[in-house]
C-alpha positions in Angstrom: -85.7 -13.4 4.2 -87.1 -15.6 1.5 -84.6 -17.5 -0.3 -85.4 -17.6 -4.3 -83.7 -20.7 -6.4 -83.5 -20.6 -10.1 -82.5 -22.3 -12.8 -79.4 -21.0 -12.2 -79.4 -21.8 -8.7 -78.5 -19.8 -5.6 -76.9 -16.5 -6.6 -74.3 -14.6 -4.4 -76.8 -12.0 -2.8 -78.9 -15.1 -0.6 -75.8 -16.2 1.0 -74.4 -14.7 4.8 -70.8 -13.6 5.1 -68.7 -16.6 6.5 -71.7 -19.4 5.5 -69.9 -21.8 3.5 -68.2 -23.9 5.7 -65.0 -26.0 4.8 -67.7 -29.0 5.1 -69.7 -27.9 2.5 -66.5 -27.3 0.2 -66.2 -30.3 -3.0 -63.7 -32.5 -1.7 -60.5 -32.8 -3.5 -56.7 -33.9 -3.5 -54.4 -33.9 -0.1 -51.8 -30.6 -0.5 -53.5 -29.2 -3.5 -54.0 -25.0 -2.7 -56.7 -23.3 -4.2 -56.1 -20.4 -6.8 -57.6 -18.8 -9.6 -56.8 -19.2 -13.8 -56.6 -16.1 -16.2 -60.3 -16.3 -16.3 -60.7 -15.6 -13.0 -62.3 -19.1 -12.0 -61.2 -20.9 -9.1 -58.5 -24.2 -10.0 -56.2 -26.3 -7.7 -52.6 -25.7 -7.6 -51.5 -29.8 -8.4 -49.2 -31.5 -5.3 -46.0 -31.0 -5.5 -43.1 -33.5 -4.4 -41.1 -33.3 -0.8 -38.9 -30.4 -0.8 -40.3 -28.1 -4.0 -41.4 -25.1 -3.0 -44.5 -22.8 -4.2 -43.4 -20.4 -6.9 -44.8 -18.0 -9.1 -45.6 -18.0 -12.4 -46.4 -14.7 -13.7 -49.6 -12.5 -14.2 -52.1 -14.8 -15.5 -50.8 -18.5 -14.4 -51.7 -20.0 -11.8 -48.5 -20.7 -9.4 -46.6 -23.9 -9.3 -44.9 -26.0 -7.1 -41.0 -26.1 -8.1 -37.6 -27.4 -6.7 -36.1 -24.9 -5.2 -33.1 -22.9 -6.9 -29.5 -24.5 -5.2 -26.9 -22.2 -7.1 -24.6 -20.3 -5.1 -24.3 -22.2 -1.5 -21.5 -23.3 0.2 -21.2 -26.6 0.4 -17.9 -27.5 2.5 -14.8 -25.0 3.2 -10.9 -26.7 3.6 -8.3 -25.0 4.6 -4.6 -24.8 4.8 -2.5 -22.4 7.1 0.8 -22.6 8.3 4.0 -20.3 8.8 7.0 -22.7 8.4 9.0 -23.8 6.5 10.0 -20.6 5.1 10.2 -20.6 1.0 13.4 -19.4 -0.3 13.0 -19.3 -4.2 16.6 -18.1 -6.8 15.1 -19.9 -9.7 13.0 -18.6 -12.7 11.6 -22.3 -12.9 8.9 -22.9 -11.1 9.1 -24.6 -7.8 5.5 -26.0 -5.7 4.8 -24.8 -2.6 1.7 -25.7 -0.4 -0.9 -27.7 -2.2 -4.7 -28.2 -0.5 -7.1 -31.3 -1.6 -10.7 -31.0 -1.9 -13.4 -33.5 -3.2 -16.7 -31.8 -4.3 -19.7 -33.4 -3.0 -22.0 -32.2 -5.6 -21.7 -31.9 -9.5 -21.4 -28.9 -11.7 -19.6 -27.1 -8.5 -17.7 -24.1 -8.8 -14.2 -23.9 -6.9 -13.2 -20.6 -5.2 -9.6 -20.6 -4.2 -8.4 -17.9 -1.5 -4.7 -17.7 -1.7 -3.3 -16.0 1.2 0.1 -14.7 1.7 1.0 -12.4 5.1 4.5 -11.4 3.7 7.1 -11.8 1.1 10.2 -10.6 1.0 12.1 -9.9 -2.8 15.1 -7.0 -2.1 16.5 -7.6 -5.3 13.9 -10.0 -6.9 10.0 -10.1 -7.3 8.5 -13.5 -6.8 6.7 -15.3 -9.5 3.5 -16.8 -8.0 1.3 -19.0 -10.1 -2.0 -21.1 -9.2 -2.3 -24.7 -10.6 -5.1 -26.8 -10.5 -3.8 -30.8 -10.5 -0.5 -29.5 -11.9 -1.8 -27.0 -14.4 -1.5 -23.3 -14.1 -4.8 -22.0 -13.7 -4.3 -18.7 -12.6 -1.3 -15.9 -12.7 -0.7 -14.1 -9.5 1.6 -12.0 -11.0 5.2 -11.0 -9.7 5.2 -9.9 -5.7 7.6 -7.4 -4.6 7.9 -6.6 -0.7 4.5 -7.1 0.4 2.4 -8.3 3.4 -0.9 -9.5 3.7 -1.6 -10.4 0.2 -5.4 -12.4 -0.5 -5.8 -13.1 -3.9 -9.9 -14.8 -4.6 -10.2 -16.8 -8.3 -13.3 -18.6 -9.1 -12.4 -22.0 -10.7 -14.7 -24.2 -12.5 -12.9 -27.8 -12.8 -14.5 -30.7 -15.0 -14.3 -33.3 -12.9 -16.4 -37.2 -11.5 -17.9 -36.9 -8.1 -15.9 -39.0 -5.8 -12.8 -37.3 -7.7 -10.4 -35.3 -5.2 -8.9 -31.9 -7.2 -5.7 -30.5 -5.3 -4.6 -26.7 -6.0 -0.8 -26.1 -5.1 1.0 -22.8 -5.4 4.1 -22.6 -7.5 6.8 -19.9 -7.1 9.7 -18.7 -9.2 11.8 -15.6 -9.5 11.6 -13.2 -12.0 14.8 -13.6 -13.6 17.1 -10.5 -11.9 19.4 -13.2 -10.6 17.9 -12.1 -7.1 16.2 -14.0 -4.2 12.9 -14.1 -2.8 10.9 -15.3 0.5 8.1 -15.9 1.1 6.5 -16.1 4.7 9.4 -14.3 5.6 8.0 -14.1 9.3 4.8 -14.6 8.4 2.1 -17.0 7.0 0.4 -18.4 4.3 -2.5 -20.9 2.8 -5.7 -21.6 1.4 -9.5 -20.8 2.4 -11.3 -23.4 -0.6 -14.9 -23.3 -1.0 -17.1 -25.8 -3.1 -20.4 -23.6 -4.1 -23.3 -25.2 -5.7 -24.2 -25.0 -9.3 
């Protein structure tokens, strides 16, 4: 077949399936992908950095490399479980129980706080339970008559430095009936605390 060149040059029709070879491809830039504008013409997607990852743009951009989204990870879990000593609470002041430390390791993290309590015992008087974030109530739990296996998840978001260490205590009272309440009354309690990424 005779091969007829132009002023336009060598038009789709006299080249073979598969005949441009990556040799005869314009050099260009290490890690740069190939893509097409809103035109239709062929551009290169620019290099991204270590770590970003290739994202869309929409219909008519061409895509771009991006750091990827980090909301919503774990990023450490600290507990705190035990079943002794047993908390015996006749006061409508507020008395601290078990506290839990934890020291963020990222900034803009959210705090979630499991509070777990396998059994309370209030006959005569339901118990008081309040969350407190460095001393500060954060979060109600609301009063707790006879009850077992109580888990109560609240989503804190502290202002604080990183390298600073936040502790969450529990503080229990009575609800005034002149009662007295347990709690762990043969059973356990604690904390599940989880850091999650901005």
């Amino acid at each position: 077949m005779s091969i007829t060149i132009s002023g336009n040059g060598i038009v789709e029709a006299n080249l073979a399936d598969n005949a441009v070879t990556l040799a005869k491809m314009a050099s260009g830039t290490d890690g740069e992908i190939l893509t097409y504008d809103a035109s239709g013409n062929p551009v290169a997607v620019s290099v991204g950095t270590d770590g970003q990852v290739l994202t869309s743009t929409g219909a008519g951009s061409p895509p771009a490399f991006e750091t990827a989204a980090g909301g919503g990870k774990v990023l450490q879990v600290v507990g705190y479980s035990r079943s002794d000593p047993e908390y015996t609470i006749s006061t409508t002041s507020y008395v601290d129980m078990w506290s839990q430390d934890i020291t963020p390791t990222a900034a803009g993290s959210k705090i979630l706080v499991i509070t777990h309590i396998n059994q309370v015992l209030a006959p005569n008087d339901p118990m008081n339970i309040n969350l407190e974030r460095n001393g500060t109530t954060i979060h109600n739990i609301k009063a707790i008559g006879n009850k077992n296996n109580t888990t109560v998840p609240f989503i804190d978001t502290p202002t604080y430095t990183l390298g600073d260490t936040i502790t969450y205590n529990t503080a229990g009272s009575t609800s005034g009936g002149g009662g007295t309440s347990y709690i762990d009354h043969h059973g356990s309690y604690g904390f599940t605390i989880m850091e999650i990424g901005a």
